[in-house]
C-alpha positions as CSV (number, residue, x, y, z in Angstrom):
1,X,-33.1,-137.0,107.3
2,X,-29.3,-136.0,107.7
3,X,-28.0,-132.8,108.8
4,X,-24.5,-131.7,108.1
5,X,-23.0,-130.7,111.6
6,X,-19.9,-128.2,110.6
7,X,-17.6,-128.1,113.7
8,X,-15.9,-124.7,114.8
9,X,-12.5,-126.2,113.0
10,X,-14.1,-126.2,109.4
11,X,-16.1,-123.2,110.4
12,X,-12.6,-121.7,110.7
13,X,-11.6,-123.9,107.5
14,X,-14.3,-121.9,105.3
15,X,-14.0,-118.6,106.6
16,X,-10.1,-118.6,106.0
17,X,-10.7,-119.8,102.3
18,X,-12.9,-116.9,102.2
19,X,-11.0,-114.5,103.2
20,X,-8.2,-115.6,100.6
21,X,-10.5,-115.1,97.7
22,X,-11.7,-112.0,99.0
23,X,-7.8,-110.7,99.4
24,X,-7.5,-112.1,96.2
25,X,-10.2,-110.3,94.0
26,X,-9.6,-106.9,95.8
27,X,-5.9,-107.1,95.1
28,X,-6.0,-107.3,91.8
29,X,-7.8,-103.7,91.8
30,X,-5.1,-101.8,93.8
31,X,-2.8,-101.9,90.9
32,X,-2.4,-98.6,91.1
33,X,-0.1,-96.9,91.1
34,X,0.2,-95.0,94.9
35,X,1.2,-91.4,93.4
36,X,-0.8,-89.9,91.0
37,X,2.3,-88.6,89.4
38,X,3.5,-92.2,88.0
39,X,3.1,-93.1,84.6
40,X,2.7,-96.4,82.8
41,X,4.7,-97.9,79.8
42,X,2.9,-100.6,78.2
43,X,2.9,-102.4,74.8
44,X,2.6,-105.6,73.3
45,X,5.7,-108.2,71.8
46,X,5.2,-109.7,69.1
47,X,7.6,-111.6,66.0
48,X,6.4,-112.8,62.6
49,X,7.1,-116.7,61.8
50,X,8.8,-117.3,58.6
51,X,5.4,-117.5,56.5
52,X,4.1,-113.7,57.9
53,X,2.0,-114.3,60.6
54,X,2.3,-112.4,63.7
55,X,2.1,-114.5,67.3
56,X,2.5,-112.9,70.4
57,X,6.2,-113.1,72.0
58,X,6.1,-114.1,76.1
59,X,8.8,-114.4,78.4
60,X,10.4,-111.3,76.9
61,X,12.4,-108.8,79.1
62,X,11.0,-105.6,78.9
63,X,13.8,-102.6,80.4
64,X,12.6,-98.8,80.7
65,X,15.8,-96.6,81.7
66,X,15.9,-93.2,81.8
67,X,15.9,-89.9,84.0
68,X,13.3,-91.9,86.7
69,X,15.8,-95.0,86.8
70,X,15.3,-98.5,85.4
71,X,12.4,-100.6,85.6
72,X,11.7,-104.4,84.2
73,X,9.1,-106.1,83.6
74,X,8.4,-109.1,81.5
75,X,5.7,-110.1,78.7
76,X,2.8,-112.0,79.8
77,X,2.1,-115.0,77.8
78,X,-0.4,-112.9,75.2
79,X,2.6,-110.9,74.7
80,X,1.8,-107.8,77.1
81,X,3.4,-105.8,79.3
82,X,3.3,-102.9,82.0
83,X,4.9,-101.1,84.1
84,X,4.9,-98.2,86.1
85,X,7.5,-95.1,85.7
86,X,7.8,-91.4,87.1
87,X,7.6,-89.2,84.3
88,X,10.2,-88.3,81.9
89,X,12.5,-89.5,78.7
90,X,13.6,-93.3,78.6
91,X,15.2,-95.9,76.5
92,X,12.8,-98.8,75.9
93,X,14.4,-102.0,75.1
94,X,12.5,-105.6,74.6
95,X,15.1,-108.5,74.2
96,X,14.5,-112.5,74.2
97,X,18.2,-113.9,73.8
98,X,19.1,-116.1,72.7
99,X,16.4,-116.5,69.8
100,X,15.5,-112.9,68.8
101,X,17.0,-109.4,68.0
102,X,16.6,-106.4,70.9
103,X,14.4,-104.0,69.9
104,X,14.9,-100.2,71.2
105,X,12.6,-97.2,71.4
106,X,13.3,-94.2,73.0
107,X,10.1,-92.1,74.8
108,X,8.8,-89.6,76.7
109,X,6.1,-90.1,78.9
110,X,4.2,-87.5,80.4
111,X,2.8,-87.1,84.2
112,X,-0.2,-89.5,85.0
113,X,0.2,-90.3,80.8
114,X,0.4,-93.9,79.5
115,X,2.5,-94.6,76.6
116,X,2.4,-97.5,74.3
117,X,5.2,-99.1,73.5
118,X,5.1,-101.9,71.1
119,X,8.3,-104.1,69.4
120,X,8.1,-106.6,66.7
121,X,11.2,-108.6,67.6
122,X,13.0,-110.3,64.5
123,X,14.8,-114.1,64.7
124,X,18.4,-113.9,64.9
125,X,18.9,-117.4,63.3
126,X,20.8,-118.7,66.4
127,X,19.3,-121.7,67.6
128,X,17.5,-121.7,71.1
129,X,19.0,-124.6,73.3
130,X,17.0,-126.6,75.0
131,X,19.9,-128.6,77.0
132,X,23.0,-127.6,77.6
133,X,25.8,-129.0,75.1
134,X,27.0,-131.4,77.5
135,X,23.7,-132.6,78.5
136,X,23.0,-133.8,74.8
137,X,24.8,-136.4,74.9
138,X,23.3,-138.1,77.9
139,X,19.5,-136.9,76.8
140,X,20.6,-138.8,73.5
141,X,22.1,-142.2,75.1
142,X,18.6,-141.9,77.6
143,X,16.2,-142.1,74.9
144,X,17.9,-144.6,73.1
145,X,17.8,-146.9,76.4
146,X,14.5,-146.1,77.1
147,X,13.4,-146.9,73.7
148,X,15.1,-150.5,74.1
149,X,13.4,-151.2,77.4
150,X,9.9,-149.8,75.7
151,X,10.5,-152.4,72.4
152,X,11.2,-155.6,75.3
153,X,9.0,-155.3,77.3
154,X,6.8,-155.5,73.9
155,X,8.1,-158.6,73.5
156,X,7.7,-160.2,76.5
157,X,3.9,-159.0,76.7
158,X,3.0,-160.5,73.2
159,X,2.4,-164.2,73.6
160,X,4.7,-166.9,71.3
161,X,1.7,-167.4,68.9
162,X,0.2,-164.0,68.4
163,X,2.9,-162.9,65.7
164,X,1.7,-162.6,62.7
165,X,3.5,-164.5,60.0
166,X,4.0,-162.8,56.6
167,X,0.8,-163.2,53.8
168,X,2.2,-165.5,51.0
């Protein structure tokens, strides 16, 4: 029978992987604000398509500022977001630009309180780029090139015979 002989350097190996997971899961629960006196803004983007339906909004910049300063945060891809605040009165603003209207509530949000703050962000009708204007051009003359080289080396790989002649 075999026996699996761990040296002391994977010893070391599997305690250190260990010890990231544990960091891992116990970090996740001190969240927490450190004063008790903080308070959370939290919410939930969202934007109706052009048929009604509601989908959540990610990647949205979230800005809370008011008497305790400014603080940002960003949706998750579900469309949350949180944030931690010391009490008081602030302007919430979610904004996705280009591609969406900002969106701006103001609040007031008590000691220890949580408010919810939630936006259903409207299109603006301006187009989201996905290259640069000047990098169009190029992405354009790439794909052309690349579908050349994709139809020859068809050609090449198809045998003289094999084409099939047109049904009389």
């Amino acid at each position: 029978m075999g026996t699996c002989r761990w040296g002391a350097s994977m010893r070391r190996v599997v305690a250190f992987v260990l010890a990231l997971l544990a960091i891992g899961t116990f970090s996740s629960m001190m969240i927490a604000p450190v004063n008790a006196s903080m308070s959370a803004i939290q919410g939930k983007v969202s934007w109706y398509d052009q048929y009604g339906n509601l989908h959540p909004l990610p990647w949205v910049q979230v800005i809370a500022s008011g008497e305790g300063g400014v603080t940002t945060a960003s949706s998750a891809t579900d469309g949350t977001y949180m944030m931690w605040v010391p009490a008081g009165t602030y302007n919430v603003t979610a904004s996705s630009d280009p591609g969406f209207i900002a969106e701006s509530h103001e609040i007031t949000v008590t000691p220890g309180g949580v408010a919810v703050v939630d936006f259903n962000l409207k299109p603006s009708g301006e187009p989201v780029p996905e290259y640069p204007p000047s990098l169009q051009h190029v992405m354009l003359v790439v794909a052309a090139l690349a579908a050349i080289v994709l139809i020859r080396r068809r050609q090449r790989a198809m045998p003289m015979g094999s084409q099939s002649a047109p049904a009389s």
